[in-house]
Chimera marker file (.cmm) of the C-alpha trace (Angstrom):
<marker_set name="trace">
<marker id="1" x="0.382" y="-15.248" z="-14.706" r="1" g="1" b="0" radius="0.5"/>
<marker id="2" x="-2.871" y="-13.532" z="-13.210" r="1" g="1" b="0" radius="0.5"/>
<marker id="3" x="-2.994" y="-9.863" z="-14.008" r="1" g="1" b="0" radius="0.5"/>
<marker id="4" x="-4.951" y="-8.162" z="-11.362" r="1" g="1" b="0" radius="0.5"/>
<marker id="5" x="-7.198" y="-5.024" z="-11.791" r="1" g="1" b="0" radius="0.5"/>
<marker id="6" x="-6.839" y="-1.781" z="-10.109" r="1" g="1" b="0" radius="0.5"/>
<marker id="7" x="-9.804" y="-2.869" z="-7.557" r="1" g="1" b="0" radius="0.5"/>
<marker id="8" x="-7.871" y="-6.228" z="-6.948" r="1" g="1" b="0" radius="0.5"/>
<marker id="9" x="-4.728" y="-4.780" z="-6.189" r="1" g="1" b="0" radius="0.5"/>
<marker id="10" x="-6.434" y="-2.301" z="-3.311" r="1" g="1" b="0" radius="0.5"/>
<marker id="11" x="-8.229" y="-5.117" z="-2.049" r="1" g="1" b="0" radius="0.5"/>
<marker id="12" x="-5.340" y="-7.296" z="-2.103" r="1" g="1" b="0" radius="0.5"/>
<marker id="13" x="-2.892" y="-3.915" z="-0.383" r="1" g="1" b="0" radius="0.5"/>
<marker id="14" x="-5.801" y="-3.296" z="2.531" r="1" g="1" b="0" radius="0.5"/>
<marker id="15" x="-5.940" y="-7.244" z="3.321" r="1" g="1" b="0" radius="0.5"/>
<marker id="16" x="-2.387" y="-6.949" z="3.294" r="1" g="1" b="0" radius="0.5"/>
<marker id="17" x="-2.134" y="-3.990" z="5.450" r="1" g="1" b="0" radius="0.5"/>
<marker id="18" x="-4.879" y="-5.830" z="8.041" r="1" g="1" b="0" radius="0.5"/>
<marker id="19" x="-2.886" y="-8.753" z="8.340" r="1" g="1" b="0" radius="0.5"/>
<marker id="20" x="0.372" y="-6.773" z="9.119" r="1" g="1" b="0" radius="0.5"/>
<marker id="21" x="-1.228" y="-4.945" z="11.560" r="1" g="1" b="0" radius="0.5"/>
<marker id="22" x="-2.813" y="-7.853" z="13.243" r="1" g="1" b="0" radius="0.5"/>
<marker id="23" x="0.656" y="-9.133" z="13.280" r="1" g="1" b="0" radius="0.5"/>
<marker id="24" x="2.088" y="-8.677" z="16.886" r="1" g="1" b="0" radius="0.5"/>
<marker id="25" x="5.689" y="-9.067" z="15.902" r="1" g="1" b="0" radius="0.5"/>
<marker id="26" x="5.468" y="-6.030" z="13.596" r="1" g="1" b="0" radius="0.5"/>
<marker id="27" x="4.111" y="-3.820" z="15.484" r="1" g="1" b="0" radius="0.5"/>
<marker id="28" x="7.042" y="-0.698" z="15.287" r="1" g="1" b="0" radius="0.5"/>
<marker id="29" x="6.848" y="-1.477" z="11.510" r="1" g="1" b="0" radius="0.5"/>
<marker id="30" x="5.593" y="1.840" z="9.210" r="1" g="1" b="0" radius="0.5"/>
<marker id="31" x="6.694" y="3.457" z="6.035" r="1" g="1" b="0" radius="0.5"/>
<marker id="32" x="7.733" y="6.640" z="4.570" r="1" g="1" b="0" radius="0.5"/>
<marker id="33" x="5.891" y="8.623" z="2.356" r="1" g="1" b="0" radius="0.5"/>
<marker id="34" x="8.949" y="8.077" z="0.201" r="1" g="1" b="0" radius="0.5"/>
<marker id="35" x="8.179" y="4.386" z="0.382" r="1" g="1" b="0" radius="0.5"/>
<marker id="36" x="4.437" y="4.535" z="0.027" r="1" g="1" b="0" radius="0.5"/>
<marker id="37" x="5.072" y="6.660" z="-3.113" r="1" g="1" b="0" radius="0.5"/>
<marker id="38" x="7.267" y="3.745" z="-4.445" r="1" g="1" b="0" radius="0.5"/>
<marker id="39" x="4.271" y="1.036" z="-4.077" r="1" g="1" b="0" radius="0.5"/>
<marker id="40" x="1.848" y="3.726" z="-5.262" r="1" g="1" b="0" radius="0.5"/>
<marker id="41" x="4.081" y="3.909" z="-8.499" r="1" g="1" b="0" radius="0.5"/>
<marker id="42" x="4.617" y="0.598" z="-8.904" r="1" g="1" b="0" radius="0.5"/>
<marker id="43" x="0.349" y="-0.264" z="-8.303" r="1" g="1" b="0" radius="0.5"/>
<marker id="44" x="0.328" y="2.428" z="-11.236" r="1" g="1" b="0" radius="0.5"/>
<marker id="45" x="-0.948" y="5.251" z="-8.811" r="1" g="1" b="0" radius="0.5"/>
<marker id="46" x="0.356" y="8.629" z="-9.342" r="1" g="1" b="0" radius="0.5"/>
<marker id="47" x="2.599" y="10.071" z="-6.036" r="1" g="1" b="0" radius="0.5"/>
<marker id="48" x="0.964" y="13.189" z="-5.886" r="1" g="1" b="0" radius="0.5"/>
<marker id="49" x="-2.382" y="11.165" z="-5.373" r="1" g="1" b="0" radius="0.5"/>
<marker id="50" x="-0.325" y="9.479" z="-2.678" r="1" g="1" b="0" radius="0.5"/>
<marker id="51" x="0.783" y="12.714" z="-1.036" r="1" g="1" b="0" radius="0.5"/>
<marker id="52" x="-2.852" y="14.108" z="-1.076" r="1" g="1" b="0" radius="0.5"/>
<marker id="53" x="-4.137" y="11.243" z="0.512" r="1" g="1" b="0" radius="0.5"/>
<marker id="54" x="-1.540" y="10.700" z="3.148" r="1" g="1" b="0" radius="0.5"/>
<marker id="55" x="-2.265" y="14.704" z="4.519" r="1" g="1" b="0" radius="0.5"/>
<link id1="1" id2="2" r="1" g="1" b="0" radius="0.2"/>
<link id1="2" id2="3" r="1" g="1" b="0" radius="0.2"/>
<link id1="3" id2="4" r="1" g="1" b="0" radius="0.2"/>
<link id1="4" id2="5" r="1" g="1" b="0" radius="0.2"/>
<link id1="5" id2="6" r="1" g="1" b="0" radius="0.2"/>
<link id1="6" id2="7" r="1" g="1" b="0" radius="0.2"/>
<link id1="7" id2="8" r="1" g="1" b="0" radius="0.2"/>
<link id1="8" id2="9" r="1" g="1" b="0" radius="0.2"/>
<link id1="9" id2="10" r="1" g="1" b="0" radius="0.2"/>
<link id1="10" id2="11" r="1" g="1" b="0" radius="0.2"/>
<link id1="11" id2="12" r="1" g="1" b="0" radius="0.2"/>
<link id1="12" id2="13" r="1" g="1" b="0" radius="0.2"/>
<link id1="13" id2="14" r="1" g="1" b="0" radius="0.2"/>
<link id1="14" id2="15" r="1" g="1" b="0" radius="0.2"/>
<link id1="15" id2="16" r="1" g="1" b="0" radius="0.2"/>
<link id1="16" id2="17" r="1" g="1" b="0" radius="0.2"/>
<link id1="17" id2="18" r="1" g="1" b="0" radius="0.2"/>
<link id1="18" id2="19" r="1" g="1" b="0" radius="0.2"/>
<link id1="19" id2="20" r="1" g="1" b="0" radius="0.2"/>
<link id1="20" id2="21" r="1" g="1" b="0" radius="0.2"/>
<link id1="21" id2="22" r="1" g="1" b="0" radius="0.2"/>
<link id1="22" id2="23" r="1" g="1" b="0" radius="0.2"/>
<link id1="23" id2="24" r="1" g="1" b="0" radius="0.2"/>
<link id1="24" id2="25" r="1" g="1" b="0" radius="0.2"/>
<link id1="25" id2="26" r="1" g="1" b="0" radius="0.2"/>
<link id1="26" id2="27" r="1" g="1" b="0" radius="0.2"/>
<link id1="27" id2="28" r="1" g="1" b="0" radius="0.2"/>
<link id1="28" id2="29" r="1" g="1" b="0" radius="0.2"/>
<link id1="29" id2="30" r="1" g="1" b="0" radius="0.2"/>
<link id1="30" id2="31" r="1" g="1" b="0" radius="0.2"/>
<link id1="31" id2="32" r="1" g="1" b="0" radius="0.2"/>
<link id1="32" id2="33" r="1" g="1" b="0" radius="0.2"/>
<link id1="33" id2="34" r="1" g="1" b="0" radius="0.2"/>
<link id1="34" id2="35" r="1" g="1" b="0" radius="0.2"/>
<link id1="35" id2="36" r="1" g="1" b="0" radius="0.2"/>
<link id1="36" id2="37" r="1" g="1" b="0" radius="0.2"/>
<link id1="37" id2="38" r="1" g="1" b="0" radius="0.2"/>
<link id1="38" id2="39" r="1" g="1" b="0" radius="0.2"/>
<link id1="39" id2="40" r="1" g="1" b="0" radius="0.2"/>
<link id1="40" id2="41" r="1" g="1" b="0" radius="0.2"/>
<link id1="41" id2="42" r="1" g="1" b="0" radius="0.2"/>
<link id1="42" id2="43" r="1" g="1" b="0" radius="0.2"/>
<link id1="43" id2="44" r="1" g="1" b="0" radius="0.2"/>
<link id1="44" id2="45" r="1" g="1" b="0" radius="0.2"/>
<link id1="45" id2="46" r="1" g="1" b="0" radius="0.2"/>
<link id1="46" id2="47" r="1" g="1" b="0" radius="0.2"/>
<link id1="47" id2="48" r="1" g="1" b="0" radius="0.2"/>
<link id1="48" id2="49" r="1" g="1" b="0" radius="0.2"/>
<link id1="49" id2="50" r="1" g="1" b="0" radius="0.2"/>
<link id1="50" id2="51" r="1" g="1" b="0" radius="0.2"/>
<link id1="51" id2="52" r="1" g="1" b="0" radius="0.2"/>
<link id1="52" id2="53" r="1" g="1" b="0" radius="0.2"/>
<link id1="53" id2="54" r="1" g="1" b="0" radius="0.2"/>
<link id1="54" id2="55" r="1" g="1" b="0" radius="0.2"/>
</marker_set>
């Protein structure tokens, strides 16, 4: 199992982000900062980081 690196993952989460928003059928989909805080945990990134950047 590949084991990706904090540059990785952000490259891999803005590609990601692109293709979702080139996606016409998702169009009304966004998330909470409830739910960004989540995958910022989870991509080991600390929520108040999240918060900060998000204002």
């Amino acid at each position: 199992m590949k084991v990706y690196n904090e540059k990785e993952i952000g490259s891999i989460l803005t590609r990601a982000t692109k293709l979702s928003q080139d996606d016409a059928s998702r169009d009304s989909m966004g998330l909470s900062l409830e739910e960004l805080e989540q995958l910022g945990r989870e991509a080991g990134i600390p929520p108040d980081l999240i918060r900060k950047s998000g204002s």
